[in-house]
C-alpha positions in Angstrom: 0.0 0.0 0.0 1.3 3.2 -1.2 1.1 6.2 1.7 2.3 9.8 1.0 3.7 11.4 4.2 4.2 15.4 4.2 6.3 17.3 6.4 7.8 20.7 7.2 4.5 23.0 7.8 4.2 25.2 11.2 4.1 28.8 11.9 6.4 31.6 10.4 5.6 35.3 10.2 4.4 36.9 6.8 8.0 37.4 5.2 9.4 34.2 6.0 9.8 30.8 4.5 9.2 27.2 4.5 10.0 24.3 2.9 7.2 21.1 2.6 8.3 17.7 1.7 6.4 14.7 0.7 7.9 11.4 0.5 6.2 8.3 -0.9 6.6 4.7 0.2 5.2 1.4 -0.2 5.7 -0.5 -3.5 6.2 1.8 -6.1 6.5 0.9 -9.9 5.9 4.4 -11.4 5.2 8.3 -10.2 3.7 10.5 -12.7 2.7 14.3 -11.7 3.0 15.4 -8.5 1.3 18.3 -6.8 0.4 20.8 -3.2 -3.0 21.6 -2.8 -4.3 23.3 -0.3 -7.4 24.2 1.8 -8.6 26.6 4.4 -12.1 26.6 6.1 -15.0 26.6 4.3 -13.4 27.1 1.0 -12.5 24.5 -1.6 -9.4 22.4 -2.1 -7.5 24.4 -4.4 -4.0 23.8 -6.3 -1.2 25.4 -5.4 1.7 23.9 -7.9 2.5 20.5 -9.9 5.1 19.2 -11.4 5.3 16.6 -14.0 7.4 13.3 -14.1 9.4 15.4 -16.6 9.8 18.3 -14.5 6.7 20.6 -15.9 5.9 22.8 -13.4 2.8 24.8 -13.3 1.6 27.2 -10.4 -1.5 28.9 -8.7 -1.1 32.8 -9.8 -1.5 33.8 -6.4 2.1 31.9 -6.0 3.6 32.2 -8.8 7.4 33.6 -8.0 7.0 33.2 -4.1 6.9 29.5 -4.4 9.2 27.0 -6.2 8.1 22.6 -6.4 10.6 20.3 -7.3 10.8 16.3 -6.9 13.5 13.9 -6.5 12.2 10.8 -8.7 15.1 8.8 -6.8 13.2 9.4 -3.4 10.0 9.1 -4.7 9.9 13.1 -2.4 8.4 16.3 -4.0 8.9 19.6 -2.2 7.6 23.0 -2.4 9.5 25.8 -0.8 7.6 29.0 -0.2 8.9 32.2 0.3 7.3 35.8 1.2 4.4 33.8 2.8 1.9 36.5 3.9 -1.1 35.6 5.9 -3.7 34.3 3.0 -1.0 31.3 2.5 -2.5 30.1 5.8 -3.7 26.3 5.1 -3.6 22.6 5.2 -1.4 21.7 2.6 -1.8 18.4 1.2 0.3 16.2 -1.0 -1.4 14.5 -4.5 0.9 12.1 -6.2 -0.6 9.5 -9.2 1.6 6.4 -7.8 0.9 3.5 -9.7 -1.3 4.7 -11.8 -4.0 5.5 -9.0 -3.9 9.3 -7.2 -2.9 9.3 -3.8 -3.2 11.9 -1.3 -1.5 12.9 2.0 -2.8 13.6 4.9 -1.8 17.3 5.3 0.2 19.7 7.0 -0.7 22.9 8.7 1.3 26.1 7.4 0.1 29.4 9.8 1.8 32.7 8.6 0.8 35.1 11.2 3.2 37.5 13.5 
């Protein structure tokens, strides 16, 4: 059975940074796009960035050139570092891999940007 497991969320004032990782494991034959969602109260699930087995990457506007993805296809691990958080990045961020074939998600992280 194939589990993502993110890590790396917490508090940080608006300015700062953090880095997210998300590492697959189980038996794994094949990753294809990888991507961070994420999801706030009452609102939707929304996408945030993916990246393609390739290394396509597309982003959320409301990121784009605050936050970078990237994977490492030998750890089956895709990050996403974010920089100049403010305090609308606030969310559960959640890992989406298609492992196998079949989409799997994580089970979240919490990123608070608030002084």
């Amino acid at each position: 059975q194939v589990q993502l497991v993110e890590s790396g969320g917490g508090l940080v004032q608006p300015g700062g940074s953090l880095r997210l990782s998300c590492a697959a494991s189980g038996t794994i034959f094949s990753i294809n796009d990888m991507g961070w969602y994420r999801q706030t109260l009452g609102k939707e699930r929304e996408l945030v960035a993916a990246i393609t087995s390739g290394g396509r990457t597309n982003y959320a506007d409301s990121v784009k050139g605050r936050f970078t993805i990237s994977r490492d296809n030998a750890k089956y691990t895709v990050y996403l570092q974010m920089n100049s958080l403010k305090p609308e990045d606030t969310a559960v961020y959640y890992c989406d891999a298609v492992v196998n074939t079949i989409e799997v998600w994580g089970q979240g992280t919490l990123v608070t940007v608030s002084s």
